[in-house]
Rosetta silent file (secondary structure, phi, psi, omega in degrees, C-alpha in Angstrom):
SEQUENCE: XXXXXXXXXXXXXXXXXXXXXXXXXXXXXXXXXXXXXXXXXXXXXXXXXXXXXXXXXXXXXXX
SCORE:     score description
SCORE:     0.000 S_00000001
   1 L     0.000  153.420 -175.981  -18.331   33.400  -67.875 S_00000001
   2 L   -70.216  153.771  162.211  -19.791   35.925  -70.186 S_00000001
   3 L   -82.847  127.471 -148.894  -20.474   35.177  -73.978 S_00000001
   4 E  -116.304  155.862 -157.907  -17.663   35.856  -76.001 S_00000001
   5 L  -104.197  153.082 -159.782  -17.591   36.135  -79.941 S_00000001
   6 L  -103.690  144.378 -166.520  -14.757   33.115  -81.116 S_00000001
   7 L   -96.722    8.167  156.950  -11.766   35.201  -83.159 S_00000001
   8 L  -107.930  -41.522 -173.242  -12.131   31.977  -86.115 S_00000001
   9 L  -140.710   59.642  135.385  -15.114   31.336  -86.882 S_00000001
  10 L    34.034   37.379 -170.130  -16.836   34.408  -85.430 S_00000001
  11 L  -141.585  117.761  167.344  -19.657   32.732  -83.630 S_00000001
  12 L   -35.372  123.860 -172.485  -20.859   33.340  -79.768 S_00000001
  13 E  -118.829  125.907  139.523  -19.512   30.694  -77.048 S_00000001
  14 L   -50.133  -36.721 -173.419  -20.767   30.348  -73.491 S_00000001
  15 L  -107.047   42.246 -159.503  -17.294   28.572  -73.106 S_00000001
  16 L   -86.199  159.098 -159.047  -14.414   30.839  -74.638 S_00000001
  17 L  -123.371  103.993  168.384  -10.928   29.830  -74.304 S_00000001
  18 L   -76.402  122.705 -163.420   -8.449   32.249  -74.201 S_00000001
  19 L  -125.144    1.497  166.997   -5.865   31.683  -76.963 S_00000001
  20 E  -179.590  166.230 -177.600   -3.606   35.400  -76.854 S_00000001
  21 L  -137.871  119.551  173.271   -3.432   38.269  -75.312 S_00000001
  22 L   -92.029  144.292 -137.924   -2.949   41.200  -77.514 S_00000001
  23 E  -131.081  126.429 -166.235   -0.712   43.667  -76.755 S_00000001
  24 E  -148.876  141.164 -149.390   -0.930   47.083  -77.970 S_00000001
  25 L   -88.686  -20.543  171.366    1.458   50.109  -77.089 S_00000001
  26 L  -111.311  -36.089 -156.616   -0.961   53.449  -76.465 S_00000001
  27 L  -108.055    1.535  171.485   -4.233   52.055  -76.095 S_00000001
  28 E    91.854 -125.866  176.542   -3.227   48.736  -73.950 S_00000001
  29 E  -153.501 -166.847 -166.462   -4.108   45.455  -75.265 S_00000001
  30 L  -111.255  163.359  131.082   -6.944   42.963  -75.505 S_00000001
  31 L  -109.212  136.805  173.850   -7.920   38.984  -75.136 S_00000001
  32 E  -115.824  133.675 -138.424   -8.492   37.246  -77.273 S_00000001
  33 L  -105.429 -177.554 -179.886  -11.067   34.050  -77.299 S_00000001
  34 L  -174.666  118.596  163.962  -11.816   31.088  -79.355 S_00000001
  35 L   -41.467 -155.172 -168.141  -14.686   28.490  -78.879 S_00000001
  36 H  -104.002  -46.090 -163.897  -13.428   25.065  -77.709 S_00000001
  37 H   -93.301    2.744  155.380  -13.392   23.710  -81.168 S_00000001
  38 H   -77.923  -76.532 -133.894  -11.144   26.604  -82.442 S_00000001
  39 H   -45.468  -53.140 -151.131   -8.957   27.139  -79.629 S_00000001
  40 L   -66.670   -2.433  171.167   -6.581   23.963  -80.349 S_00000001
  41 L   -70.927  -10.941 -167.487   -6.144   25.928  -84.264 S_00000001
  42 L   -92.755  147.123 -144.157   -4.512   28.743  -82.734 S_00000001
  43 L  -108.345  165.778 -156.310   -0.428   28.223  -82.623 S_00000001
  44 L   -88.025  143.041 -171.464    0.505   28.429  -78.904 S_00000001
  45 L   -90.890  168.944 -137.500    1.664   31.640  -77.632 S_00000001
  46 L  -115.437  157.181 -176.037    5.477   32.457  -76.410 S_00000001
  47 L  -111.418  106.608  162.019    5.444   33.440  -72.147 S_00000001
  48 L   -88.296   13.131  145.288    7.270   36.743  -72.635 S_00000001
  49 L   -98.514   31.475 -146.988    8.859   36.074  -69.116 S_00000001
  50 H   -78.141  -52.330  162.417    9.734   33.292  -69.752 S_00000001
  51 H   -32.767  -46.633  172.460   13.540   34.333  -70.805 S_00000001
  52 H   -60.055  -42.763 -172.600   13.677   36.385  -67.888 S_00000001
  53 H   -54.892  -52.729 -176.409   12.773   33.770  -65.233 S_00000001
  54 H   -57.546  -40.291 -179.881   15.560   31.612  -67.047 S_00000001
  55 H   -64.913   -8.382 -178.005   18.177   34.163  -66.423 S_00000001
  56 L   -73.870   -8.030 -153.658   17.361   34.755  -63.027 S_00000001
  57 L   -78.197  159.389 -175.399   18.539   31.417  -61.810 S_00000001
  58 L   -72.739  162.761  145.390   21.993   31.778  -59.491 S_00000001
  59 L  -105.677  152.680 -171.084   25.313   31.597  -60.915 S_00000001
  60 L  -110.989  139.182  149.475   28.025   29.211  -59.360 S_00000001
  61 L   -26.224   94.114  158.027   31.048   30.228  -58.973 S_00000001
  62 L  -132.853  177.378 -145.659   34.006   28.815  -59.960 S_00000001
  63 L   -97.535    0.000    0.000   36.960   28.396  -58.012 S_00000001
């Protein structure tokens, strides 16, 4: 992997860790990295499909 600047303490990593993916409405979005000994500071990001997947599940019937 390429060397990637860490988005805490702003110092190049051979080993970045992707810790969000920024999301941005005209110009598209970003990733964003963290060394190894940042990444576990960053609060864990929400799976925005995650809601969908749950709703997808069948409904039963009843009789």
């Amino acid at each position: 992997m390429t060397v990637q600047i860490c988005a805490r303490c702003q110092t190049p990593t051979r080993e970045p860790v992707v810790v969000a993916i920024g999301h941005g409405a005209s110009a598209g979005g970003g990733t964003v990295y963290a060394c190894p000994g940042c990444a576990p500071t960053f609060p864990k990001q929400r799976d925005p499909f995650g809601s969908l997947l749950a709703r997808d599940e069948p409904i039963r019937r009843q009789r």
